[in-house]
C-alpha positions as a Python dict, from the first residue, in 0.01 Angstrom:
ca = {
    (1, 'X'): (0, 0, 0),
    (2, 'X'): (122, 101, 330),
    (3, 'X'): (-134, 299, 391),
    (4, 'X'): (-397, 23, 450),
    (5, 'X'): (-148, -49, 786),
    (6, 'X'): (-227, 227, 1041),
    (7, 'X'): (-532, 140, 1141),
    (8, 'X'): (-512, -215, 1204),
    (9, 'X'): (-179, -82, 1418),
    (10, 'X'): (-370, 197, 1604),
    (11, 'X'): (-588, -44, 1733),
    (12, 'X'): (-325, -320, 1835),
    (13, 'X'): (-158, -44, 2026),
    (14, 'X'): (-489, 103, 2223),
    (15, 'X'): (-606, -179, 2335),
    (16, 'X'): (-202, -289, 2449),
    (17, 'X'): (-269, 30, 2671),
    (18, 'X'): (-580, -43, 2759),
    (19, 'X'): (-466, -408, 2933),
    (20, 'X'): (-157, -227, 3066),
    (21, 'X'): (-349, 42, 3226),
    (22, 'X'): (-605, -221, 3359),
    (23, 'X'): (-293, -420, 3550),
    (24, 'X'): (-222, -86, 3677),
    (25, 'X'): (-556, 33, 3819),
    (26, 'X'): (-658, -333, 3921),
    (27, 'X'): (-454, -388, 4307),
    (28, 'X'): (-547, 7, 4333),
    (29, 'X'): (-936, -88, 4295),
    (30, 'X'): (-953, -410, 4459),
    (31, 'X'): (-830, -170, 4790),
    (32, 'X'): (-1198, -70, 4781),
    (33, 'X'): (-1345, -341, 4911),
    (34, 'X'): (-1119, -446, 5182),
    (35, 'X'): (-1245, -643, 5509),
    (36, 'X'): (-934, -518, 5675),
    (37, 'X'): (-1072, -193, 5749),
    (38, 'X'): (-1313, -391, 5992),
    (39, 'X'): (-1273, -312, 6328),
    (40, 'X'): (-1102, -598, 6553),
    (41, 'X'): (-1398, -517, 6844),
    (42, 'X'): (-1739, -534, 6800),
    (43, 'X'): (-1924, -184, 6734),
    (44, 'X'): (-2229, -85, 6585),
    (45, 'X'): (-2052, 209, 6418),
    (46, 'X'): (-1759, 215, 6196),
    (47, 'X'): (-1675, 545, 6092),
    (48, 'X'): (-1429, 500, 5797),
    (49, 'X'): (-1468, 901, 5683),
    (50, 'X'): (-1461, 1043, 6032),
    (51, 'X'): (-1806, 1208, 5971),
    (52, 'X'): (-1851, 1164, 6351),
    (53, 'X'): (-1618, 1386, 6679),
    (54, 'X'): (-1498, 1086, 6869),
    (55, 'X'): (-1728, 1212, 7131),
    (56, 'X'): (-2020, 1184, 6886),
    (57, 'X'): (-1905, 837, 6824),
    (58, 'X'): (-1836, 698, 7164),
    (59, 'X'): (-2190, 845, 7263),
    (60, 'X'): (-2370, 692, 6940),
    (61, 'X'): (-2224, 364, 6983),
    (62, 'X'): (-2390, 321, 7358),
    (63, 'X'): (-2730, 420, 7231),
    (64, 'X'): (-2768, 235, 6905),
    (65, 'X'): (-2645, -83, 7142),
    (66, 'X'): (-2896, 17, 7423),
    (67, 'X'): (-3146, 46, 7174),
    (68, 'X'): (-3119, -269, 7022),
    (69, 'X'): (-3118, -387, 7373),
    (70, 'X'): (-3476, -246, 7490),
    (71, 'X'): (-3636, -308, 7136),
    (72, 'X'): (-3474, -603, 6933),
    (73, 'X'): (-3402, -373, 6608),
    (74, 'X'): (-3046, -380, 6495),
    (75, 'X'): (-2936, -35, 6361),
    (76, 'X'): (-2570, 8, 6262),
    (77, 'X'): (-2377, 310, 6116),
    (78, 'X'): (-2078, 264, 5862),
    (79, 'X'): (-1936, 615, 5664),
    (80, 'X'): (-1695, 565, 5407),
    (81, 'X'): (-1534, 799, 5164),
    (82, 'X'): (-1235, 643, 4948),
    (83, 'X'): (-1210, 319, 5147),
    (84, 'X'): (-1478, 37, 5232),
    (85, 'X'): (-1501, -284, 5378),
    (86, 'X'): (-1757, -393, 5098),
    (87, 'X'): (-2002, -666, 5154),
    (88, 'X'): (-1742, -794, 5431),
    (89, 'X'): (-1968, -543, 5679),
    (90, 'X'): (-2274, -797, 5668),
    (91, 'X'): (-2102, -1102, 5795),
    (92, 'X'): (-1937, -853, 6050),
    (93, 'X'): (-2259, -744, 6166),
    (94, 'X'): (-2480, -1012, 6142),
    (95, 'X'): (-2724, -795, 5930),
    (96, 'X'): (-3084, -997, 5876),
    (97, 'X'): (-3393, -884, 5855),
    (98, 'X'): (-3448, -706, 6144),
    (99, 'X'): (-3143, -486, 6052),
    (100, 'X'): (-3108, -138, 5916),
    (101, 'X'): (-2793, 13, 5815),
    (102, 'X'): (-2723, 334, 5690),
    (103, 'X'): (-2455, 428, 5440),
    (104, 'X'): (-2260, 776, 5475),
    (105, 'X'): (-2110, 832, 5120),
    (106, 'X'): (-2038, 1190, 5067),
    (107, 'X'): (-1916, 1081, 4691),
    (108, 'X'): (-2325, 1056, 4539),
    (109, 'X'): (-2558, 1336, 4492),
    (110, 'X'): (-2698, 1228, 4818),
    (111, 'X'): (-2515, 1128, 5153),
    (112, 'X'): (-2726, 888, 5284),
    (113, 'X'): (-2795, 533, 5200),
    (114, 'X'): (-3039, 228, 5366),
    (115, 'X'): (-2958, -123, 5358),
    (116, 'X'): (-3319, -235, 5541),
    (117, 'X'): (-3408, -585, 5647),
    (118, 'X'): (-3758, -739, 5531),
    (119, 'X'): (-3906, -689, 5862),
    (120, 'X'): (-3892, -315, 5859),
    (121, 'X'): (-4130, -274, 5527),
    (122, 'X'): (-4440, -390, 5702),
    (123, 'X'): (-4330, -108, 5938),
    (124, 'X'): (-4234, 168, 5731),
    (125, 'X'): (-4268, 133, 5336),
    (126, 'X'): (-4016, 232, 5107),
    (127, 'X'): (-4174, 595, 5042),
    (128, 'X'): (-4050, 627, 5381),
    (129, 'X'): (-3704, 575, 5289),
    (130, 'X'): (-3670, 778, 5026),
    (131, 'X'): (-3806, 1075, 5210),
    (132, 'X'): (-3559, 995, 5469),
    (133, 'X'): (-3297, 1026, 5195),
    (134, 'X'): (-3404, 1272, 5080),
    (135, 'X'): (-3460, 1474, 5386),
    (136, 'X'): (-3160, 1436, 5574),
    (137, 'X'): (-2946, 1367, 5297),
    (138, 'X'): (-2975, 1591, 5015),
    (139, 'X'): (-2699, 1825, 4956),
    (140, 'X'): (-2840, 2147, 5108),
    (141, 'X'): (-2886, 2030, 5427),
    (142, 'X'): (-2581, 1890, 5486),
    (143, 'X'): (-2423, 2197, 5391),
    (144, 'X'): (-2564, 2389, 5680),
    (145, 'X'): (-2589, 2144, 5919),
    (146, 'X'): (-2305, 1846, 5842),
    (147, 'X'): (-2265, 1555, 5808),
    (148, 'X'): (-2297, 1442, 6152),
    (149, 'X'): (-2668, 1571, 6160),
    (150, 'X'): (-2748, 1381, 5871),
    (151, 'X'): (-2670, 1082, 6036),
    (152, 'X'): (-2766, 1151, 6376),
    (153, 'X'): (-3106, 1282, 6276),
    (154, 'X'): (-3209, 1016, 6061),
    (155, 'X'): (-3138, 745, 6282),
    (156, 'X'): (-3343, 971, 6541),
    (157, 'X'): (-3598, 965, 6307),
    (158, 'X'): (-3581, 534, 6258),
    (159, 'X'): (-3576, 475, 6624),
    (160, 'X'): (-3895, 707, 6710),
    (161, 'X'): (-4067, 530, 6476),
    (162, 'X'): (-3984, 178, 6576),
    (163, 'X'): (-4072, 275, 6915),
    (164, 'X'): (-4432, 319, 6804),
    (165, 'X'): (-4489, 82, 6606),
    (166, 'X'): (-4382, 207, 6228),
    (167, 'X'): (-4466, 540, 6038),
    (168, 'X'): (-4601, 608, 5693),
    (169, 'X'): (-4399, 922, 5682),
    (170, 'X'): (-4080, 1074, 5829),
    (171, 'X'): (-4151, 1228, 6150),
    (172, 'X'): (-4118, 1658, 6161),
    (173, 'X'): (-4254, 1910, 5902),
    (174, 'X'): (-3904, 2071, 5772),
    (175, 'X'): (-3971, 2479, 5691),
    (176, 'X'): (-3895, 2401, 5314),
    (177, 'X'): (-4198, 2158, 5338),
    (178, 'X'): (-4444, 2360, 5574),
    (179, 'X'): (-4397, 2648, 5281),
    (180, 'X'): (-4503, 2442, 4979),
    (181, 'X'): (-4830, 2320, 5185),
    (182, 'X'): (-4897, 2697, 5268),
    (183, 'X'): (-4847, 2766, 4883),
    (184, 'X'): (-5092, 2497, 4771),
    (185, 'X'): (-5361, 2580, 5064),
    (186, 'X'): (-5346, 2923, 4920),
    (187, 'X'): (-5409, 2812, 4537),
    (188, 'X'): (-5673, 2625, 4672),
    (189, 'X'): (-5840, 2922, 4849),
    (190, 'X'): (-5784, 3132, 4477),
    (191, 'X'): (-5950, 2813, 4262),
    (192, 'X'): (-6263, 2823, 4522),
    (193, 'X'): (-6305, 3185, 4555),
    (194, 'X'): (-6297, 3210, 4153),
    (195, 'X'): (-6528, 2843, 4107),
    (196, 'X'): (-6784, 3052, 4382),
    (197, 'X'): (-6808, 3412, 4227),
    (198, 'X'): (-7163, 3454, 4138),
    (199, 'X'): (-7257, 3402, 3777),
    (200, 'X'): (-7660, 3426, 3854),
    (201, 'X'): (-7858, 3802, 3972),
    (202, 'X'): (-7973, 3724, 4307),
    (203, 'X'): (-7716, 3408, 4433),
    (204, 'X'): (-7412, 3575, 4598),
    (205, 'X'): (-7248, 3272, 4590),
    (206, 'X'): (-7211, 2954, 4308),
    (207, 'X'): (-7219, 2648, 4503),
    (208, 'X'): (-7273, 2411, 4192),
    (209, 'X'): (-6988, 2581, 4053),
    (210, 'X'): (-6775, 2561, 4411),
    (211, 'X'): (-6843, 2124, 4377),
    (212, 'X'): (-6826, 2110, 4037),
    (213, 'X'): (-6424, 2206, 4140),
    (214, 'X'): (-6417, 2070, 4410),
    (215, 'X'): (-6170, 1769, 4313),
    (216, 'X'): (-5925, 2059, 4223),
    (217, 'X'): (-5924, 2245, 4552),
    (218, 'X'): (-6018, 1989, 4749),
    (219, 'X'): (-5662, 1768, 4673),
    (220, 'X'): (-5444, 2165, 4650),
    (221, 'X'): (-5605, 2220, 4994),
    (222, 'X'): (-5662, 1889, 5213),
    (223, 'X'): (-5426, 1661, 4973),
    (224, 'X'): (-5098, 1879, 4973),
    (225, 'X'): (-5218, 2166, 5193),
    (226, 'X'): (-5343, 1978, 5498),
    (227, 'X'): (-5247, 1603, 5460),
    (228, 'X'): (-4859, 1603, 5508),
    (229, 'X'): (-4900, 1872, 5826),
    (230, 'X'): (-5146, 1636, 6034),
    (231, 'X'): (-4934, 1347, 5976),
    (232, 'X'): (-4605, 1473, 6015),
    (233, 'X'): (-4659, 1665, 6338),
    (234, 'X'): (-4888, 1738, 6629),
    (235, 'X'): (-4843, 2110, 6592),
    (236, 'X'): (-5194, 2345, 6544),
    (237, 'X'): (-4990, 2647, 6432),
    (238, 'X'): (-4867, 2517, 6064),
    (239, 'X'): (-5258, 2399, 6043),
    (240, 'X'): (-5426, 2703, 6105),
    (241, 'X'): (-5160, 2895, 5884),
    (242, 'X'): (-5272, 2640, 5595),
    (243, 'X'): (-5611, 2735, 5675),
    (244, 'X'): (-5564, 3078, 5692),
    (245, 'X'): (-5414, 3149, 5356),
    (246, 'X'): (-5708, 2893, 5208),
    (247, 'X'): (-5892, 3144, 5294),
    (248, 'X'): (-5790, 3479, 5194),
    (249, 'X'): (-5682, 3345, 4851),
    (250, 'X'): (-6012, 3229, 4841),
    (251, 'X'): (-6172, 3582, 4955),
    (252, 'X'): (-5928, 3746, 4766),
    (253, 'X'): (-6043, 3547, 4420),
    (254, 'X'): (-6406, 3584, 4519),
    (255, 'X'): (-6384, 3978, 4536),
    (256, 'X'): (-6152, 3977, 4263),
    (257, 'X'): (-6459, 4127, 4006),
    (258, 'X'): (-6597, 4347, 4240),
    (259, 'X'): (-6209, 4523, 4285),
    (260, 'X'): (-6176, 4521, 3902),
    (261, 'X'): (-6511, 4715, 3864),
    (262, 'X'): (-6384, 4956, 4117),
    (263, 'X'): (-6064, 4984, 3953),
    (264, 'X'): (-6258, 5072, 3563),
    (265, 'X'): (-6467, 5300, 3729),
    (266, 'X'): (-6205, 5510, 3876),
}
């Protein structure tokens, strides 16, 4: 008959541990969202994981104010690792909506975080946030460039934007990015130069075929191969790469029957 008693017991004692260990934790947690850790000056920075040199801080803290000074747009900085002033930092700052503040948190998969006021969607939409994010923040390139050029190059990127007048897109055309455009350009050269081989005696070249895919080369090529270079950046050398290696895959697919007969013949 006593064995009908551990169980009952068992779970008297786990969940006795589980309120002990919840007195324990609690005045450890609550220490995570303290508004002490606000600074007793005003500053449009507060850098609680000393992401920044004191140099890059002093220096950052005169041009986010002088900014806000010759536009109107509020942009403030806070970094924070195992401390945080919580929600205590929008009182503190006065954040409304014509207020952007960006969150350093090494802890996530990705370092950056925006807190954006209202007024800056009918600027830049929210795909331009995320790209932001994702840009600057993403795990690669603050391993070979830091944390400080996370920040510091995002905000570079919000405040050229502001200045005229809102972007659809992140300003710049990263390597990693340029490469994928150049990829797709050249798979849309290879789908045209296959869609235009001759199928006919006496047409050297399918145009009914060439439209017919048209919707597939035309979105590899002008969507992804020459859309994000024109409106990321003013440059004519990533263009005229794109539309280079459009067209030797597409030469390169066109003659593709013509080397394979050469090839049997052999």
């Amino acid at each position: 008959m006593s064995s009908r008693y551990p169980k009952p017991i068992f779970g008297f004692v786990a969940a006795a541990l589980f309120i002990l260990l919840s007195w324990i934790v609690a005045p450890t947690a609550s220490a995570y969202d303290n508004p002490d850790l606000l600074p007793d000056h005003a500053t449009p920075v507060i850098d609680l994981a000393e992401s920044l040199t004191s140099f890059q801080r002093e220096a950052l803290e005169k041009d986010l104010s002088a900014f806000e000074t010759e536009t109107g747009w509020k942009l403030r900085v806070l970094t924070q690792f195992d401390r945080t002033p919580g929600r205590a930092v929008k009182e503190f700052w006065g954040l409304d909506k014509h207020s952007v503040m960006l969150v350093a948190d090494p802890r996530g998969g990705n370092l950056l975080n925006f807190s954006v006021g209202d007024d800056l969607f009918e600027l830049m939409p929210r795909t331009f946030w995320i790209e932001l994010q994702t840009r600057y923040g993403n795990q690669f390139f603050v391993r070979d460039n830091g944390e400080d050029a996370s920040i510091l190059e995002a905000l570079e990127s919000i405040k050229s934007c502001l200045r005229q007048g809102g972007c659809l897109v992140v300003p710049g055309l990263p390597r990693e990015q340029w490469i994928l455009t150049l990829i797709t350009s050249v798979v849309g050269g290879v789908v045209f130069g296959f869609a235009a081989q001759p199928r006919e005696p006496g047409k050297p070249f399918s145009w009914q075929w060439a439209l017919i895919f048209s919707p597939l080369w035309g979105i590899l090529f002008i969507a992804f191969g020459i859309g994000p270079v024109v409106t990321r950046t003013a440059e004519w050398l990533p263009l005229l790469r794109n539309m280079a290696g459009f067209a030797l895959g597409a030469v390169v697919a066109y003659l593709s029957p013509m080397f394979a007969s050469n090839t049997s013949e052999t």
